[in-house]
C-alpha positions in Angstrom: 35.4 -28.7 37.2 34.0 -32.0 38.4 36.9 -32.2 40.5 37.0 -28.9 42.3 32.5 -29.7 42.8 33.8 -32.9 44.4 36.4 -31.2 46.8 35.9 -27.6 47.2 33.8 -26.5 49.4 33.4 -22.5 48.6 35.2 -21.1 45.5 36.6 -17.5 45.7 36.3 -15.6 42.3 38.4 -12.5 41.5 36.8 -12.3 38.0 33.3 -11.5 37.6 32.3 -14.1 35.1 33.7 -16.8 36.7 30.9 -17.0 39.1 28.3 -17.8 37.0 30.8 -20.4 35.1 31.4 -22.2 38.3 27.3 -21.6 40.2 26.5 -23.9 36.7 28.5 -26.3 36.9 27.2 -26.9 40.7 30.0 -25.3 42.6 29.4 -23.3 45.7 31.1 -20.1 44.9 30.9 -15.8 45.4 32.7 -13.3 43.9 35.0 -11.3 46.1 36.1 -8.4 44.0 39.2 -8.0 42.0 42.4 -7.0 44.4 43.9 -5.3 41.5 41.4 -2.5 42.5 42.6 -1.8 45.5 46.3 -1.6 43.9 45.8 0.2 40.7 46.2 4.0 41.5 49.0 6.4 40.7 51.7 6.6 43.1 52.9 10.4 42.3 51.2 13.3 40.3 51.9 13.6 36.6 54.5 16.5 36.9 56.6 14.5 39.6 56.4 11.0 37.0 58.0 13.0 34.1 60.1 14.7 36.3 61.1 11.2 37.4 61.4 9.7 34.0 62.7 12.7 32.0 59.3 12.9 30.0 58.1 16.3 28.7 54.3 16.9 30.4 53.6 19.3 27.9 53.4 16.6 25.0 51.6 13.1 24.7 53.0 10.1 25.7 52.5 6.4 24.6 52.9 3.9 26.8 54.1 0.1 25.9 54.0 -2.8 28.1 55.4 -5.8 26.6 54.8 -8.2 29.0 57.8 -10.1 31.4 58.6 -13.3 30.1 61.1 -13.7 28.0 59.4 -14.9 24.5 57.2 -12.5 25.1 59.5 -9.4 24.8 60.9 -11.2 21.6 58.5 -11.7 19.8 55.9 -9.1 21.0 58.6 -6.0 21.5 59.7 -5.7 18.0 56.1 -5.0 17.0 55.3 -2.2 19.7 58.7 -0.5 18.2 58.3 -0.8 14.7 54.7 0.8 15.3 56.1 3.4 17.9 58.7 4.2 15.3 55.7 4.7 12.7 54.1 7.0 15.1 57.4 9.4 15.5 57.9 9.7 11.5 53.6 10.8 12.0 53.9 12.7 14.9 57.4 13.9 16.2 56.0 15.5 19.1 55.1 11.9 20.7 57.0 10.5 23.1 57.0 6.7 24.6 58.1 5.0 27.4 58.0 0.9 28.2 57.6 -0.3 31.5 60.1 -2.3 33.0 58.6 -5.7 35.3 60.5 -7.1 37.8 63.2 -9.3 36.4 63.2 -8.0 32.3 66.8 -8.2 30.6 67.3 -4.8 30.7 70.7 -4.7 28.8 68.5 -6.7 26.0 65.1 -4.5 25.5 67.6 -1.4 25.3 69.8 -2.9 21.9 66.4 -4.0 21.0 65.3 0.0 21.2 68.4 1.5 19.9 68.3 -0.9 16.6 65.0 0.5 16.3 66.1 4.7 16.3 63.9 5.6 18.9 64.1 7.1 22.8 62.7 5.5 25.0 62.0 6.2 28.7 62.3 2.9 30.6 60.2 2.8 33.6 60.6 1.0 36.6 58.4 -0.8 39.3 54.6 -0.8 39.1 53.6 0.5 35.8 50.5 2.5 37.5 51.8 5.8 36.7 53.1 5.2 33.3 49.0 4.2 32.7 48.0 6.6 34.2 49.9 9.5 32.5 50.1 7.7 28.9 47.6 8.8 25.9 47.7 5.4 24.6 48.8 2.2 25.5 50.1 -0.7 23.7 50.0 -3.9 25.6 50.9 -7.4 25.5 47.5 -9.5 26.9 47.6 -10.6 30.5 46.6 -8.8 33.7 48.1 -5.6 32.5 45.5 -5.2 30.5 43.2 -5.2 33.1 45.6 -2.7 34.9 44.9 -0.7 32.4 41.5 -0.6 32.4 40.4 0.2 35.6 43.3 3.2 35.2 40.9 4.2 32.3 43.3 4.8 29.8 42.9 3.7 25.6 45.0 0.6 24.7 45.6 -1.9 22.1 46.1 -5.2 22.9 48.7 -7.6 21.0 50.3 -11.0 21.1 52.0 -13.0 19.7 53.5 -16.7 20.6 55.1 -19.6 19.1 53.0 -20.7 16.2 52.0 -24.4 17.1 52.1 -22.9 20.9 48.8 -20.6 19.2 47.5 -23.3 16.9 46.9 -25.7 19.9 45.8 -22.6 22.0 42.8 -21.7 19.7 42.1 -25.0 18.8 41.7 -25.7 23.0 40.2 -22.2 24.1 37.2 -20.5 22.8 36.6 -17.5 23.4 36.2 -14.3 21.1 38.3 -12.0 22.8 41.6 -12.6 24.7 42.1 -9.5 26.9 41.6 -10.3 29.8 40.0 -6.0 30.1 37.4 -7.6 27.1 36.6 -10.8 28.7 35.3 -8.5 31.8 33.7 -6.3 29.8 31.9 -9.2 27.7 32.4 -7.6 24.6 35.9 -6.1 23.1 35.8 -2.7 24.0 39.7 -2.5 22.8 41.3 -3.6 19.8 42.9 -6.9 19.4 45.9 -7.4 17.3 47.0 -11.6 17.5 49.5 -13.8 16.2 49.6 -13.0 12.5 47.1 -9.8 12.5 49.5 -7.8 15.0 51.5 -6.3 12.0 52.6 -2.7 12.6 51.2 -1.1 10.1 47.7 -2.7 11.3 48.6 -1.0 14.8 50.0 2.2 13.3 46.5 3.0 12.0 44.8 2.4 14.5 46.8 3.7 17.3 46.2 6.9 15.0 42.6 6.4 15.6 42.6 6.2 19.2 45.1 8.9 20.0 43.4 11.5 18.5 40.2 13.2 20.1 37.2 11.6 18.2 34.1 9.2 18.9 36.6 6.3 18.6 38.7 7.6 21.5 35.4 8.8 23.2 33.2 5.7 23.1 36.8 2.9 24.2 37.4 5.8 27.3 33.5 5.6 27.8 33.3 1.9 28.2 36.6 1.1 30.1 35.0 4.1 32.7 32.6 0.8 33.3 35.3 -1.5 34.5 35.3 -0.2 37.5 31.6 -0.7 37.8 32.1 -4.1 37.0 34.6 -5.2 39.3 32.8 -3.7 41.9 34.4 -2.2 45.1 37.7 -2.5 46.4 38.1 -4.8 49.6 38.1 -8.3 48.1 41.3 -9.4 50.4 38.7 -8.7 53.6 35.7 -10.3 51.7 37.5 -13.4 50.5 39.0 -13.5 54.3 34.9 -12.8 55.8 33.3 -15.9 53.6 36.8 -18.3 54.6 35.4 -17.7 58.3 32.2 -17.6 57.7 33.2 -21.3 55.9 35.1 -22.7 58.4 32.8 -21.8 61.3 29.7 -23.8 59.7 31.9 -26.7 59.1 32.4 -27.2 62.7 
């Protein structure tokens, strides 16, 4: 931070609370907006996605996002499909579906479903529709749980990491919540399910709780619904491109 005081002369902020972080600590900085609001939105209705994906409209669907990187589907996949599997023995109407991000080993997350006996839609490019249309969401933390926030819909957030990667990590950062959706919010308005604590049975009973319709569901739906509010308006490319000029031009 005394760096970036020393050499920056205006700091762009896509995350609320980092402007009052930075304003502090003696930075000159605004906040633009997030630019995932201008990019989160369904690309296609609800009947033409499970058209698409050979889901069933009629019947609830549960989303899981397990993240990209490679560690991340090994370590964090296994637990979204032992608690998927969970939910079928409760509920054999559900149905689930994992988004697929740019560059995933498909051949890999598909043995990793079929050793687990369930179906499994995979669903490719942006995961907007499959948040959009999903009852619940299971999600590894990192942006897309921010994604799924402003699309509005319940989630649970979980990771997990190498275990001296984690030890240093909480040792280094802290911070009560690690979604990035609670860190907006300032309070955890999802559950959190880390390291150790992201068992399935932990996230079998509580996906139980937030899928069906009950105060629980109602009061995570009613606070995500602020996220938006939060963020603010879409148009932080044109905002963050406005204060550059407006930079440059009183530097002259």
């Amino acid at each position: 931070v005394r760096k970036i005081r020393k050499f920056v002369d205006k700091m762009l902020c896509i995350l609320p609370f980092e402007e009052e972080f930075y304003r502090g600590r003696g930075v000159g900085v605004r906040y633009v907006g997030n630019p995932l609001m201008d990019a989160v939105k369904a690309g296609q209705s609800r009947e033409q996605f499970c058209k698409n994906n050979g889901i069933d409209q009629k019947r609830h669907l549960v989303g899981l996002l397990p993240g990209s990187r490679k560690q991340e589907i090994e370590l964090i996949l296994p637990v979204m499909l032992q608690t998927a599997r969970m939910l079928k023995e409760k509920d054999p109407a559900l149905q689930f579906a994992l988004g697929l991000a740019p560059g995933m080993d498909r051949e890999r997350i598909e043995d990793m479903i079929t050793a687990a006996g369930l179906e499994v839609a995979l669903v490719e490019g942006p995961a907007y529709d499959l948040m959009a249309y999903s009852r619940l969401l299971l999600v590894a933390s990192g942006t897309a749980t921010l994604e799924g926030g402003i699309s509005g819909t319940p989630m649970i957030v979980l990771y997990k990491t190498a275990a001296l990667t984690y030890f240093i990590g909480r040792r280094l950062i802290k911070v009560p919540n690690i979604g990035l959706v609670n860190l907006v919010a300032g309070k955890r308005i999802v559950p959190e399910f880390l390291q150790n604590e992201a068992r399935p049975g932990a996230i079998f009973l509580m996906s139980q709780v937030l899928l069906a319709e009950g105060r629980p569901r109602q009061v995570v739906t009613a606070e995500l619904a602020k996220i938006k509010n939060i963020l603010g308006e879409p148009g932080a490319a044109k905002r963050a491109a406005g204060e550059i000029l407006e930079t440059l031009h009183n530097k002259q």
